[in-house]
C-alpha positions as CSV (number, residue, x, y, z in Angstrom):
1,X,-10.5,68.5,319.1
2,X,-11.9,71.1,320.4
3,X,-11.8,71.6,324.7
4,X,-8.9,69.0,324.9
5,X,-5.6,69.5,326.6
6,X,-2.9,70.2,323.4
7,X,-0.1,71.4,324.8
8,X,1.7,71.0,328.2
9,X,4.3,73.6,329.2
10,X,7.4,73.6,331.7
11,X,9.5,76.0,333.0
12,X,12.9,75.8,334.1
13,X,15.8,77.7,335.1
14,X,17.9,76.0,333.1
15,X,17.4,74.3,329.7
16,X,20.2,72.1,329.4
17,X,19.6,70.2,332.3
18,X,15.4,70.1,331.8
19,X,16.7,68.4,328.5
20,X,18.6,65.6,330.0
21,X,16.3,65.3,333.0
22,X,13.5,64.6,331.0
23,X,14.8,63.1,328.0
24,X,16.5,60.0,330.4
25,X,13.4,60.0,332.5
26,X,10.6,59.4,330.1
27,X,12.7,59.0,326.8
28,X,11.0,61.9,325.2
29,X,12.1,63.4,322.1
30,X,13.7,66.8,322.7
31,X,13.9,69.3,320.2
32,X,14.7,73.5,319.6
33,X,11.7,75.3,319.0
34,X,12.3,76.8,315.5
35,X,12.9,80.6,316.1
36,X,12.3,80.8,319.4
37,X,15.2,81.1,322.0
38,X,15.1,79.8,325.4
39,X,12.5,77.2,324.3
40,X,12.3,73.5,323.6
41,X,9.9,71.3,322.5
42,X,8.8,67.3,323.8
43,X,7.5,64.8,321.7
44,X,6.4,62.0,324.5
45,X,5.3,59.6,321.4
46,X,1.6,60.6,322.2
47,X,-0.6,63.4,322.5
48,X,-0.3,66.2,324.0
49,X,3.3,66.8,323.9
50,X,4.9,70.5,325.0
51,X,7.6,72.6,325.8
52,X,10.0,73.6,328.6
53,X,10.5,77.4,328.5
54,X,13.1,79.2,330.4
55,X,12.3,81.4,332.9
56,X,14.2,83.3,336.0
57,X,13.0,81.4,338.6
58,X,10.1,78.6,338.9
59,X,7.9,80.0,341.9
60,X,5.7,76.8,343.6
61,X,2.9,76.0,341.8
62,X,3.9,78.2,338.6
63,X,6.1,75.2,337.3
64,X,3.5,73.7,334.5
65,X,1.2,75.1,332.9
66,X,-1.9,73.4,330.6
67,X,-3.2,74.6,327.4
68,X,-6.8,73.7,326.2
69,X,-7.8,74.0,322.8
70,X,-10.6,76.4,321.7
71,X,-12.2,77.9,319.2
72,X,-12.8,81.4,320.2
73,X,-9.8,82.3,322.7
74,X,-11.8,85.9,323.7
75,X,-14.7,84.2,324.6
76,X,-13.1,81.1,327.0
77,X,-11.4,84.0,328.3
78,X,-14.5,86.2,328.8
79,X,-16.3,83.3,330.2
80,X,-13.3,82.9,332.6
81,X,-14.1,85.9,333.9
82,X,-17.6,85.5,334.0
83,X,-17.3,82.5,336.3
84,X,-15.2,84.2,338.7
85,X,-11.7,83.9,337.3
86,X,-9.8,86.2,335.6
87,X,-8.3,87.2,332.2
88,X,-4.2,86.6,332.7
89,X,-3.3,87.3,329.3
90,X,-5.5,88.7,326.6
91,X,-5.5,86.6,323.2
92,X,-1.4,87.0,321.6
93,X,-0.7,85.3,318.6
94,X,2.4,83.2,318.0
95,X,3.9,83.8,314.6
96,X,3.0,81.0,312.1
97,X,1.4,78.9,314.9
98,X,-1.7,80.0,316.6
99,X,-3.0,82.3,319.2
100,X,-3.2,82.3,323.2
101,X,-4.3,83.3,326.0
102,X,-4.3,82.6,329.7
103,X,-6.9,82.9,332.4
104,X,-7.3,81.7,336.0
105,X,-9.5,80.0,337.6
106,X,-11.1,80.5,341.3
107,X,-8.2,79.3,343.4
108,X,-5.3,81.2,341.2
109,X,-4.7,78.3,338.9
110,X,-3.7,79.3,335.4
111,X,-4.6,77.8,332.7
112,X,-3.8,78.6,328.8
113,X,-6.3,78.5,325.7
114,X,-4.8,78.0,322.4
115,X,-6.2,77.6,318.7
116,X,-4.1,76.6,316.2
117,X,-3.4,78.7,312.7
């Protein structure tokens, strides 16, 4: 559906331990992204579920990021823009998946577009 939240990412410095944090917290289903290292995927038994990437280090505020589903990534992004925000990440596809992008809004806040192969 289209302008809905569909995927839900977090970062962490270390995978393992995301894995069991959230796994015995909320019981979500963990799993390895297929061909994609330093990246897992949650099922949390209803929509949207996500992943937990790895990253260097988790700044304040950059810990989770929100993906909403479009239609047309370039033109959420040049609307973005329009608005007052700007253009993070111009429109990258992810093999055998979809594309992205990632904008920000007016106080820094970034927020990813995605539509789906």
């Amino acid at each position: 559906m289209e302008n809905s939240i569909c995927h839900i990412e977090i970062s962490t410095t270390d995978l393992k331990k995301a894995e069991k944090f959230y796994s015995e917290l909320f019981s979500w289903k963990i799993l390895k992204a297929e061909g994609f290292t330093n990246y897992l995927t949650f099922e949390t038994g209803k929509e949207p579920g996500g992943g937990i990437q790895k990253v260097d280090k988790v700044n304040p505020g950059d810990g989770i990021l929100l993906y909403v589903q479009v239609e047309e990534i370039e033109k959420y992004l040049n609307k973005a823009k329009e608005l007052g925000g700007e253009i993070i990440k111009e429109k990258t596809e992810i093999p055998n998946i979809g594309w992205f992008g990632l904008l920000s809004d007016l106080d820094g806040n970034t927020i990813g577009v995605f539509k789906g192969k």
